[in-house]
MARVO-893424 format. One record per residue (C-alpha): z, y, x; residue in one letter. Coordinates in Angstrom, 2 decimals. Each point is the difference from the previous one (the first is absolute). Layout:
% residues N
NODE        Z        Y        X  residuo
NODE        Z        Y        X        A
...
% end
This chain:
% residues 89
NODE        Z        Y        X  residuo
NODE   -13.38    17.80    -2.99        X
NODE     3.72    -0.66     0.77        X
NODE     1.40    -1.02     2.94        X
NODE     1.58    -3.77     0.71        X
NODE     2.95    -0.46     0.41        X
NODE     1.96    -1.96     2.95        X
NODE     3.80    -1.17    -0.55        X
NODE     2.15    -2.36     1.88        X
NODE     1.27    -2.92    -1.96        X
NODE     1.47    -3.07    -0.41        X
NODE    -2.85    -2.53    -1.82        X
NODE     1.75    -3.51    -1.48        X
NODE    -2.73    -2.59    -1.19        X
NODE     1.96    -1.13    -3.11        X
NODE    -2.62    -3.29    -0.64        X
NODE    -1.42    -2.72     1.77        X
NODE    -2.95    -1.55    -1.24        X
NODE     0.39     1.95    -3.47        X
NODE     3.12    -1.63    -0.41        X
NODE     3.75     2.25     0.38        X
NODE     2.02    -0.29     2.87        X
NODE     3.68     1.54    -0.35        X
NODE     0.88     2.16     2.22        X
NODE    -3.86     0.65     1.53        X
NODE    -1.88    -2.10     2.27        X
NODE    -1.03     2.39     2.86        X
NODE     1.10     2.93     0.99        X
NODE    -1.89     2.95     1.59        X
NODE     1.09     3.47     1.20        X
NODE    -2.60     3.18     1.47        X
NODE    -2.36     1.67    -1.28        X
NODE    -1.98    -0.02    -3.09        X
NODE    -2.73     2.34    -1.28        X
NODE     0.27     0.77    -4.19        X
NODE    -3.07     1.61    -2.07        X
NODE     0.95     3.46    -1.24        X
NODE     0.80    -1.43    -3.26        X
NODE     2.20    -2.67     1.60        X
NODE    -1.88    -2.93    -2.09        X
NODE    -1.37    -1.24     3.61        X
NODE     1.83    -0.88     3.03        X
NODE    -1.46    -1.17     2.98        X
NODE     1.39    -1.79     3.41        X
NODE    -0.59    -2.35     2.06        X
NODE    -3.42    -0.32    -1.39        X
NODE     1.19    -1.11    -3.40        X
NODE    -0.53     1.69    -3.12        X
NODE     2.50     0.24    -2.37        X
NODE    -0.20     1.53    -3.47        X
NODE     2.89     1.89    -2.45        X
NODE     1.46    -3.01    -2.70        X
NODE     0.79     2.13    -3.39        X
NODE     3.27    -1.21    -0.80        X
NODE     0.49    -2.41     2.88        X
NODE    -0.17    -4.03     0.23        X
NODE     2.38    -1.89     2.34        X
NODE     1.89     2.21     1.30        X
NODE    -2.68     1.99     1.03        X
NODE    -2.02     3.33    -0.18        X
NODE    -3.52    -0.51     1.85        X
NODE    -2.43    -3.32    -0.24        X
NODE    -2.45    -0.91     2.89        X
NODE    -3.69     0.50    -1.48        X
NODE    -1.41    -2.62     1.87        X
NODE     3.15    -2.75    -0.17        X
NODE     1.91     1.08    -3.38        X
NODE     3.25    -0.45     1.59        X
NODE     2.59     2.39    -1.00        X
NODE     1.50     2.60     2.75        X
NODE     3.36     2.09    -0.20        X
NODE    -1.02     2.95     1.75        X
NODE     3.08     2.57     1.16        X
NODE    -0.74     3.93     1.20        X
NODE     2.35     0.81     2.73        X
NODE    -1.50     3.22     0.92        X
NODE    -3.19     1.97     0.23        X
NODE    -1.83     0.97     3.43        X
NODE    -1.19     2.31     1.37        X
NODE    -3.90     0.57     0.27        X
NODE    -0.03     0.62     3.79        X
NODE     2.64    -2.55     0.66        X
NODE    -0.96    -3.32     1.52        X
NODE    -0.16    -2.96    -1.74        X
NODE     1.78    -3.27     0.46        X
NODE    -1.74    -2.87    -1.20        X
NODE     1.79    -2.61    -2.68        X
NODE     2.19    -2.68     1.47        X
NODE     1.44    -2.89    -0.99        X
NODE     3.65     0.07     0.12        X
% end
């Protein structure tokens, strides 16, 4: 079974309530954890699945909410590195 795999990114919640906001409506940055295939990405205990072709600016929707997420890979860690948990910003 393959590994997860943990990036730091930017995360920009690109709906409110199911309907689009321009420019985002929050903002995170830290650490996120993506399935091996990359159709999963977890943080701050949200889970967010891969949108095939995108809606609203975005690439990942919340399973639980349906609001739409613009999710950004800055750059991959490290396994033994320690891990920052997601902020606001």
């Amino acid at each position: 079974m393959a590994n997860k795999k943990h990036y730091k990114v930017a995360i920009t919640q690109m709906t409110k309530n199911g309907a689009y906001v321009y420019g985002g409506f929050n903002h995170y940055s830290g650490e996120v954890t993506f399935s091996p295939t990359f159709n999963h990405c977890y943080f701050n205990g949200i889970t967010l699945k891969k949108i095939k072709g995108g809606r609203s600016g975005g690439n990942y929707e919340c399973i639980d909410s349906g609001e739409v997420y613009r999710v950004m890979k800055f750059e991959k860690l490290e396994k033994n590195k320690e891990r920052n948990k997601i902020k606001n910003v």
